[in-house]
RODO-2510 file (C-alpha; in nm, 4 decimals, decimal comma):
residues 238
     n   res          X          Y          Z
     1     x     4,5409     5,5925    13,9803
     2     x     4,3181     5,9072    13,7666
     3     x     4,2773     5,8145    13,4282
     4     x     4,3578     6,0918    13,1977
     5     x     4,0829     6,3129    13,0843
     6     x     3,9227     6,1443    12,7478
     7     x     4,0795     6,3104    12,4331
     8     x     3,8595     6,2107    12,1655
     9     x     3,4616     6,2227    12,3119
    10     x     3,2687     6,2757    11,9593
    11     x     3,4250     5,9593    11,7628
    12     x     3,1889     5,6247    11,8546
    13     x     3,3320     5,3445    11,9974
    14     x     3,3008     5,1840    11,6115
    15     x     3,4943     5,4268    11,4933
    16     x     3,7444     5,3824    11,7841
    17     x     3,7853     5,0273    11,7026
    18     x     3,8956     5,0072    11,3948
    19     x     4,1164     5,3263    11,4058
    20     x     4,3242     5,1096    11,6554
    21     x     4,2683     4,7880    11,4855
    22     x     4,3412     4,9420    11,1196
    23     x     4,6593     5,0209    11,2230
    24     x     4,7785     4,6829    11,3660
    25     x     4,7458     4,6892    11,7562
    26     x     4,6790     4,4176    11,9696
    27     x     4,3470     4,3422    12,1202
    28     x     4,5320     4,4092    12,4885
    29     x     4,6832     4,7367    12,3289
    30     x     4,2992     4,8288    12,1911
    31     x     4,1466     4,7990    12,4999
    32     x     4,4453     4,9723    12,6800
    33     x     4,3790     5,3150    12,4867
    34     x     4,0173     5,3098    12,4954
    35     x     4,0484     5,3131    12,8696
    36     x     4,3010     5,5346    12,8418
    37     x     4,2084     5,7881    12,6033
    38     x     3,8638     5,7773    12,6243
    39     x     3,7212     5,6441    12,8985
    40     x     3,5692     5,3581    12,7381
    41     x     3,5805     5,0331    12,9473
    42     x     3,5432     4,6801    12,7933
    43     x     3,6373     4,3049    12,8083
    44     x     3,8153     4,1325    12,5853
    45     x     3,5330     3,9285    12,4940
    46     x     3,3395     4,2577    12,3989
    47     x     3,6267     4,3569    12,2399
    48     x     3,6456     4,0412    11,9863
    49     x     3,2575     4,0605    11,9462
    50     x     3,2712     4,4013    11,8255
    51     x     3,5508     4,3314    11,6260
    52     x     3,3933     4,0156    11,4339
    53     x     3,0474     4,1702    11,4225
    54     x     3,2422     4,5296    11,2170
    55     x     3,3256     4,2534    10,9468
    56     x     3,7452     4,2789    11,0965
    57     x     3,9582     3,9977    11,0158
    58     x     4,3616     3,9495    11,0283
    59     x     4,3780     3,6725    10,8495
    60     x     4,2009     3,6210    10,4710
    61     x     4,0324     3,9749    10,4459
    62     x     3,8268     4,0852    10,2051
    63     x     3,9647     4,3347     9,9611
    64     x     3,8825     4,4249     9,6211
    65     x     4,2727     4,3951     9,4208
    66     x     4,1453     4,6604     9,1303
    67     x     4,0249     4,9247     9,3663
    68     x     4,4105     4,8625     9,5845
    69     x     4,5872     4,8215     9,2097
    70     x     4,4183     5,2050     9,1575
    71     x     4,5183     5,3231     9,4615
    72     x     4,8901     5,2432     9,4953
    73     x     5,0280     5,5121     9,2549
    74     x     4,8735     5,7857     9,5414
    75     x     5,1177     5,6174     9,8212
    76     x     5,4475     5,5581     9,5824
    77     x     5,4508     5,8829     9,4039
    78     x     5,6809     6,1512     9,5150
    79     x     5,8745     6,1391     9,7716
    80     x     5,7469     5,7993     9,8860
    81     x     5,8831     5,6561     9,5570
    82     x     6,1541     5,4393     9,7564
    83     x     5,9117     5,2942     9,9733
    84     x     5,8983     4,9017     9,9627
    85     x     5,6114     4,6415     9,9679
    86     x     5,5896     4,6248    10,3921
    87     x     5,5540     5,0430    10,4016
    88     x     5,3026     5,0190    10,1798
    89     x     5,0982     4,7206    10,2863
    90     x     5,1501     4,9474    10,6150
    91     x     5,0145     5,2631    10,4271
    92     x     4,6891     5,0566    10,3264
    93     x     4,6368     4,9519    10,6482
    94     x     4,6165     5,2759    10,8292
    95     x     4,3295     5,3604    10,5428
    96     x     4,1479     5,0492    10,5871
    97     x     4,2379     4,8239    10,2899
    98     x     4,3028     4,5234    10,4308
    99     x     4,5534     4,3137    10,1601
   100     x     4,7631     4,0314    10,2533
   101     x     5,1048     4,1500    10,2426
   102     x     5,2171     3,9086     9,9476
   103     x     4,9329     4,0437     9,7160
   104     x     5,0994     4,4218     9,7901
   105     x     5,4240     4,2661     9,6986
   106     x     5,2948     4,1517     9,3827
   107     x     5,0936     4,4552     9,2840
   108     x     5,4095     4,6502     9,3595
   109     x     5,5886     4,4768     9,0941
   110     x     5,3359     4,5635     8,8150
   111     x     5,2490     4,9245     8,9142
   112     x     5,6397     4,9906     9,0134
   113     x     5,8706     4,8205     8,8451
   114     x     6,1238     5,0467     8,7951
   115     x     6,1408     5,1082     9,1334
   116     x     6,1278     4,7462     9,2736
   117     x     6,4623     4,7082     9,0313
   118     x     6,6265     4,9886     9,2203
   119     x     6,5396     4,8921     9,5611
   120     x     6,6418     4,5347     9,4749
   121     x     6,9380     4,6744     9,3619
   122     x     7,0191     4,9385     9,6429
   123     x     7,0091     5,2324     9,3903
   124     x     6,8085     5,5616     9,4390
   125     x     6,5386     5,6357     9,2350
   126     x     6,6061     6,0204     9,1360
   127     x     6,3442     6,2668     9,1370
   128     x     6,2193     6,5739     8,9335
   129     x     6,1841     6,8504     9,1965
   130     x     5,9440     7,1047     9,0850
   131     x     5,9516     7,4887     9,2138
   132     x     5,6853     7,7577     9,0804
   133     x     5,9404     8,0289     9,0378
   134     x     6,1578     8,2626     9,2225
   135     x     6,0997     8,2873     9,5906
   136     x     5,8664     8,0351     9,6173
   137     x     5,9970     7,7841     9,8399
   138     x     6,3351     7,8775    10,1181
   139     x     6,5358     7,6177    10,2169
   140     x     6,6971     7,6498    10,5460
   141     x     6,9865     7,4871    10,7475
   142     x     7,2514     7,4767    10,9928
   143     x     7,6414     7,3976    10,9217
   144     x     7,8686     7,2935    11,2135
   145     x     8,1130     7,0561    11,0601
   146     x     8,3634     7,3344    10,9844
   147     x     8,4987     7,4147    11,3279
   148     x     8,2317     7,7656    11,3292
   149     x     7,8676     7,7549    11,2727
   150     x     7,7194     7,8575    10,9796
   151     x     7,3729     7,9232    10,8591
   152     x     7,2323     7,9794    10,5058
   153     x     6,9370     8,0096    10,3423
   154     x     6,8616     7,9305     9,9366
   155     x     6,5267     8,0850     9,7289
   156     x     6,4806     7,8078     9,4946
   157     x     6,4181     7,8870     9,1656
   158     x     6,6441     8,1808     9,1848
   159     x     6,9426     7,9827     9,2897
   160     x     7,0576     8,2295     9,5403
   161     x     7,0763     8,2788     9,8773
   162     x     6,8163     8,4488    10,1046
   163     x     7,0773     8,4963    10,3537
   164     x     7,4593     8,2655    10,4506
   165     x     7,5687     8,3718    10,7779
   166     x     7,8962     8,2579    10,9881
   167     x     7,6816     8,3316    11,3726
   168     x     7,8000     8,2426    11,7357
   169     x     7,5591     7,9657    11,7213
   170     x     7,2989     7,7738    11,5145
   171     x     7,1377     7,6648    11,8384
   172     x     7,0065     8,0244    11,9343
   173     x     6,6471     8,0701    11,7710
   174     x     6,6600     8,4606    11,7913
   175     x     6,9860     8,4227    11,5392
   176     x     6,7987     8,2210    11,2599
   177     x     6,4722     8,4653    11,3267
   178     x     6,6712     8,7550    11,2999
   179     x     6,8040     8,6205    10,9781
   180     x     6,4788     8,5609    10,8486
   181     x     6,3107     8,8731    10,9228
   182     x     6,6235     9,0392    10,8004
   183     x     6,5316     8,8849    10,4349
   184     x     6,1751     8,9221    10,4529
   185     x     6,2745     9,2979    10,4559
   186     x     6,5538     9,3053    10,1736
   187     x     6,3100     9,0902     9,9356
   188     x     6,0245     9,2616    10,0112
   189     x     5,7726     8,9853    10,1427
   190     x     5,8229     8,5970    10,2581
   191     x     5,7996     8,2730    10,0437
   192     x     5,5055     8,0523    10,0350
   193     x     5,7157     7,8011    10,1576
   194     x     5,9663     7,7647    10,4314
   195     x     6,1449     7,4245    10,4580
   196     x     6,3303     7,3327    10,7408
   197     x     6,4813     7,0302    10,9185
   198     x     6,3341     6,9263    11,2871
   199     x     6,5601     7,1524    11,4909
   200     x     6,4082     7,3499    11,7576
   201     x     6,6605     7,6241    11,6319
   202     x     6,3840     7,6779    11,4224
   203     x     6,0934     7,7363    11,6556
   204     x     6,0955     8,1461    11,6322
   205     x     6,1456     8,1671    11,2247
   206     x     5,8670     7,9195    11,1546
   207     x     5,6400     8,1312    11,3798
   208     x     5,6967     8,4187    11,2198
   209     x     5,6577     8,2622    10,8865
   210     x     5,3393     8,1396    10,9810
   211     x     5,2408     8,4573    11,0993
   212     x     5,3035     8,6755    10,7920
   213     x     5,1172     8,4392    10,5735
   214     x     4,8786     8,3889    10,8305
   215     x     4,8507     7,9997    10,6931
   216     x     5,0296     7,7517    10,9164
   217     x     5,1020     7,4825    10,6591
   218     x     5,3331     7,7645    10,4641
   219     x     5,6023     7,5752    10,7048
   220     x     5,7491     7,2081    10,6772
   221     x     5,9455     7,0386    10,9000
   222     x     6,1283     6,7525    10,6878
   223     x     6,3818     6,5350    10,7693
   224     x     6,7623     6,6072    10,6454
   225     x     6,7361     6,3815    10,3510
   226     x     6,4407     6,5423    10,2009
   227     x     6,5577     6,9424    10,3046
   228     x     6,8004     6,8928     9,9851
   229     x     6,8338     7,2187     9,8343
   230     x     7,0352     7,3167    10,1171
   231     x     7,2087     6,9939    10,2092
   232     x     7,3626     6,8913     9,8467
   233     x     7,5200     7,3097     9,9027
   234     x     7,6708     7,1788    10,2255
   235     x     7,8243     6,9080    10,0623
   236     x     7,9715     7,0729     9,7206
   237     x     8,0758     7,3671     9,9689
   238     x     8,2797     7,1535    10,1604
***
């Protein structure tokens, strides 16, 4: 069988390493996507030399508790406010702090205590959501669940709608372009930011977004939960 063409040919096989091993795969699983990926062949032997002579442990690693304690605030602000000790013992793995997972649970409760009460407790923590001003930010989303699709659009800020549409479909991405194109024209320019949830309805409007501000982070595809301007509508509209 070819192996794949190498995706990755600048990063050394250091580096390599402890991407994989920073983010908690298995020795087999290490040496699987160095072959894989990057064309890098070794034993498992090699594999455990390397790993001990990088200073890499699983079990008792060293870690300095001050410089995690200073840290944690960066992962549990915002919108990962609800996470809970084993996301963020995840978190510090993938940037190379190495804590046992008990210590995170601990440091959680003195840096987060409010929030380790709620999650205990099964209760949201609510959230301050902060918008520059009018036009900033467009919320977008599809709304089946009344027997005809419907598809709106809110400015934040303005607490109005860029455009609420009953179409033949919210599954056609021409429709939701032409909507958005239509509203870039009646407001006179787009928003800095264009929310969305992961549909591939999507696809055409984001593009064009993209486009006019000629920045391609002026999009964000979010999950439902978190694309709320638009949802809690849905749900005091119904």
């Amino acid at each position: 069988m070819a192996v794949s063409q190498p995706l990755v040919d600048e990063f050394k096989e250091e580096d390599l390493i402890k991407y994989y091993f920073f983010r908690g795969f298995q020795y087999c699983e290490i040496r699987s996507f160095l072959l894989k990926y990057h064309w890098k062949q070794i034993s498992d032997s090699t594999l455990k030399r390397r790993i001990k002579s990088y200073g890499l442990r699983r079990r008792n690693p060293a870690y300095d508790e001050e410089t995690v304690r200073n840290y944690m605030p960066t992962i549990i602000d915002g919108p990962q406010c609800l996470r809970g000790y084993r996301s963020v013992w995840h978190a510090l793995q993938i940037r190379g702090m190495r804590v046992p997972r008990i210590v995170v649970q601990q440091l959680l409760k003195e840096t987060d205590p409010e929030g380790t009460h709620l999650r205990k407790a099964h209760r949201l923590k609510r959230r301050t959501y902060h918008n520059v001003g009018p036009n900033y930010a467009w919320h977008c989303d599809g709304y089946d669940k009344f027997g005809f699709p419907i598809h709106g659009c809110i400015m934040v800020g303005a607490g109005t709608f860029s455009w609420l549409y009953i179409t033949r479909s919210n599954n056609q991405p021409n429709n939701i372009a032409t909507y958005f194109l239509d509203a870039v024209d009646e407001q006179g320019g787009c928003p800095t930011e264009l929310i969305t949830d992961l549909g591939t309805e999507s696809g055409l409007m984001t593009a064009a977004q993209a486009f006019l501000k000629d920045d391609e982070n002026s999009h964000k595809y979010v999950p439902s939960t978190r694309n709320q301007r638009i949802e809690s509508w849905w749900a005091q509209y119904n």
